[in-house]
C-alpha positions as CSV (number, residue, x, y, z in Angstrom):
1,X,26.5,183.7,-92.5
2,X,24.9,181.3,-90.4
3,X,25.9,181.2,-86.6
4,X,27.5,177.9,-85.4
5,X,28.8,177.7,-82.0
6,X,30.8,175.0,-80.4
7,X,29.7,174.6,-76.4
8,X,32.6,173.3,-74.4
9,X,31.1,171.7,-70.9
10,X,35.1,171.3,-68.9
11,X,35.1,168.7,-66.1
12,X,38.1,167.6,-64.7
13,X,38.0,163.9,-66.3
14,X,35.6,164.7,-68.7
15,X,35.0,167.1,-71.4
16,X,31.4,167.9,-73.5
17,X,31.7,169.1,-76.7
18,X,28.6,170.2,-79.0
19,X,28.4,172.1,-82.2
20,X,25.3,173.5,-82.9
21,X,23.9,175.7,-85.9
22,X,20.7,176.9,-86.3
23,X,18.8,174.5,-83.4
24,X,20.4,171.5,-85.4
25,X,22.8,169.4,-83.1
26,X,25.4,168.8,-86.0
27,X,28.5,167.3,-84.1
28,X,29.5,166.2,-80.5
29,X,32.3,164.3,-78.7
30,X,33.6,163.6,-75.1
31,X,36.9,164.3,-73.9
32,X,38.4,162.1,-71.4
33,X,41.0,161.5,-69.4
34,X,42.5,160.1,-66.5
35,X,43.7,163.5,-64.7
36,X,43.3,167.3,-65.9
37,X,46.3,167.2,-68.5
38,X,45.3,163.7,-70.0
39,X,41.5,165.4,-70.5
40,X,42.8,168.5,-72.0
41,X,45.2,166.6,-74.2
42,X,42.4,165.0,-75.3
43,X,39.9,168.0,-76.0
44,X,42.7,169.1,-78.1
45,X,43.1,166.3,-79.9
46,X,38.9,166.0,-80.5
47,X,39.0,169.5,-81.7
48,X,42.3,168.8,-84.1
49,X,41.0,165.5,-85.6
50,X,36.9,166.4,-85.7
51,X,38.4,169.5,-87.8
52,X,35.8,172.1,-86.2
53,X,36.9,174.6,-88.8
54,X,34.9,173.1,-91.2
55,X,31.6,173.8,-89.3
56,X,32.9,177.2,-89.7
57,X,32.4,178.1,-86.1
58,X,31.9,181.7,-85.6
59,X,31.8,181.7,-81.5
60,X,33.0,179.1,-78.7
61,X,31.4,179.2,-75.3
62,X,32.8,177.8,-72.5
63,X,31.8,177.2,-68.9
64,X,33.6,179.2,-67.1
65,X,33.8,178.8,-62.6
66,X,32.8,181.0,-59.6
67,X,31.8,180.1,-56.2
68,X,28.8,181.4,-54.6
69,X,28.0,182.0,-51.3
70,X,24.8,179.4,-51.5
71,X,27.1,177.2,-52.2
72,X,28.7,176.7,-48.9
73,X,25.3,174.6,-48.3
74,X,26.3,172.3,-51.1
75,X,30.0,171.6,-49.6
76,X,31.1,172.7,-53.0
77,X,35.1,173.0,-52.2
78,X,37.0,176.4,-53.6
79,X,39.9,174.0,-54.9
80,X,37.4,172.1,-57.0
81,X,36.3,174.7,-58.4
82,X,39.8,175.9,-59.1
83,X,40.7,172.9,-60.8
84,X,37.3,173.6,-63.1
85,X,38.5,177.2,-63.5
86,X,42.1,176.0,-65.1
87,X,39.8,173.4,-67.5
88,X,38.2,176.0,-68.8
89,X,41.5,178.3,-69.4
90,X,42.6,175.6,-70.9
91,X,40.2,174.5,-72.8
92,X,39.9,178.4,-74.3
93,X,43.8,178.5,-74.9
94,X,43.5,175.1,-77.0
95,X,40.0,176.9,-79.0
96,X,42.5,180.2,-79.4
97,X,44.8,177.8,-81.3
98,X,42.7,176.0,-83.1
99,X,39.7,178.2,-84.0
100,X,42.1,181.5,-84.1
101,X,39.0,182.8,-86.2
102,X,36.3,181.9,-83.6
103,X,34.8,184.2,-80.5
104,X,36.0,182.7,-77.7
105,X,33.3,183.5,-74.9
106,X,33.1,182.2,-71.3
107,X,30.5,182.8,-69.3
108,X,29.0,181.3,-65.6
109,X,26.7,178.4,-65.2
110,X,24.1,180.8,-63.4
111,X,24.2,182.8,-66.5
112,X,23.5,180.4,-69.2
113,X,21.2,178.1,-67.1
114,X,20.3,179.9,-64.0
115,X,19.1,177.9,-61.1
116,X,17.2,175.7,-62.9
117,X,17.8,171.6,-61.8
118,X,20.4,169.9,-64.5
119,X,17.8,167.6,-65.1
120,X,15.0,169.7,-65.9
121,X,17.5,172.1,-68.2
122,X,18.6,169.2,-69.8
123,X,15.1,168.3,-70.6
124,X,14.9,171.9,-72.3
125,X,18.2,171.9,-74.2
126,X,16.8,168.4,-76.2
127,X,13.1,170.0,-76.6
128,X,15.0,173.1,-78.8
129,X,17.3,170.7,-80.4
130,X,14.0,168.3,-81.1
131,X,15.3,165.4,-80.1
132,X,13.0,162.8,-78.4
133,X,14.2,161.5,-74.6
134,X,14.9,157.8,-74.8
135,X,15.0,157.6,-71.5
136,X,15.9,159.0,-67.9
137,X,19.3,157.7,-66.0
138,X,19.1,157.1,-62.3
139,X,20.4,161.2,-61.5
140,X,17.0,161.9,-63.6
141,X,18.9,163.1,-66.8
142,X,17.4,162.3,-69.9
143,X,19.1,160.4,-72.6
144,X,18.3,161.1,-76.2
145,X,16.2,158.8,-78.2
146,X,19.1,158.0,-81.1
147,X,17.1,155.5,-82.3
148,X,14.8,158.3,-84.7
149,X,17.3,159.4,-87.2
150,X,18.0,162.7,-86.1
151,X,21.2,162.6,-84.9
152,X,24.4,164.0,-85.8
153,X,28.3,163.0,-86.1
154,X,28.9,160.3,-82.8
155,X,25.6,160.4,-81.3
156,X,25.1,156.3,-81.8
157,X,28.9,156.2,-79.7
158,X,27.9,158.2,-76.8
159,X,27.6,156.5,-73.4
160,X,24.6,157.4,-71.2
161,X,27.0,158.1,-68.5
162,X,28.2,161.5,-70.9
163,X,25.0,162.6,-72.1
164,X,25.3,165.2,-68.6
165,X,28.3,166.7,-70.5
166,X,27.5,166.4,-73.6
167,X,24.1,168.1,-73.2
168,X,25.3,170.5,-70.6
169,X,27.4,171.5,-73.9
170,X,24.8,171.7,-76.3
171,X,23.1,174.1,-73.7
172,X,26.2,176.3,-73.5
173,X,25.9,176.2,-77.7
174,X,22.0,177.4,-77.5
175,X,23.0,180.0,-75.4
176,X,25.7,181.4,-77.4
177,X,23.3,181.3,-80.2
178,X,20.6,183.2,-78.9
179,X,23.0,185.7,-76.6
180,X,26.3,185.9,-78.5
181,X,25.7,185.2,-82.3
């Protein structure tokens, strides 16, 4: 059986969501909301109505939280990331519903993309799905050039704004693939 992995990118008011199989970006979505429990409402409602079993999704990866001591340069804030920590419990409860079949996996963003810069990791996660960059938004994140006919489920509906998540998603999917599957 082929490997087909949903990637699940929490954010507080915005979810990614990317199924991938084989290299081939075959579904994605954006969960949003305007707190934590409208957002996770939401993913669940994505992942009921999109009917994921259907992909027959073998593993889920999630990105999962911890703070690091570099980060103290960045100003990232402990309760932040505590907020980010209960998205992605939540997000794995939902997935343990819903996918009661599935690996559930979560694992740390140094671990699936290192220290590599969003953008340029980004730039990687659409050169292994072979999809062409449109074009570049102002934080230098690429946006996928839809216009070619390789695209999947919702691609056309996506707002350049969620691309971040949405790709951050698909990454988390690649990653499964080549270190889970």
């Amino acid at each position: 059986m082929t490997p087909t992995i949903l990637g699940i990118d929490p954010g507080t008011k915005k979810i990614g969501i990317a199924v991938v199989r084989d290299t081939t970006l075959i579904h994605i979505d954006i969960a949003k909301g305007k707190n934590q429990i409208a957002t996770i409402d939401n993913l669940s409602t994505i992942i009921d109505d999109c009917d994921c079993s259907h992909y027959g999704i073998t593993t889920v990866v999630i990105e999962s939280q911890q703070y690091y001591l570099e980060d103290q340069e960045k100003k990232s804030k402990p309760e932040d990331l505590i907020k980010l920590a209960f998205m992605s419990g939540a997000a794995a409860a939902f997935c343990t519903q819903y996918l009661p079949n599935s690996k559930i996996v979560q694992v740390f963003p140094k671990v699936w993309k290192g220290n590599v810069p969003k953008h340029i990791k980004q730039k990687r996660i659409l050169t292994k799905l072979n999809i062409p960059i449109s074009h570049y938004m102002k934080t230098m994140c690429p946006v996928p050039d839809v216009s070619t006919g390789m695209h999947c489920k919702n691609m056309l509906k996506v707002n350049d704004g969620d691309w971040r998540d949405i790709l951050d998603a698909a990454g988390l999917a690649l990653w499964g693939l080549e270190e889970v599957a």
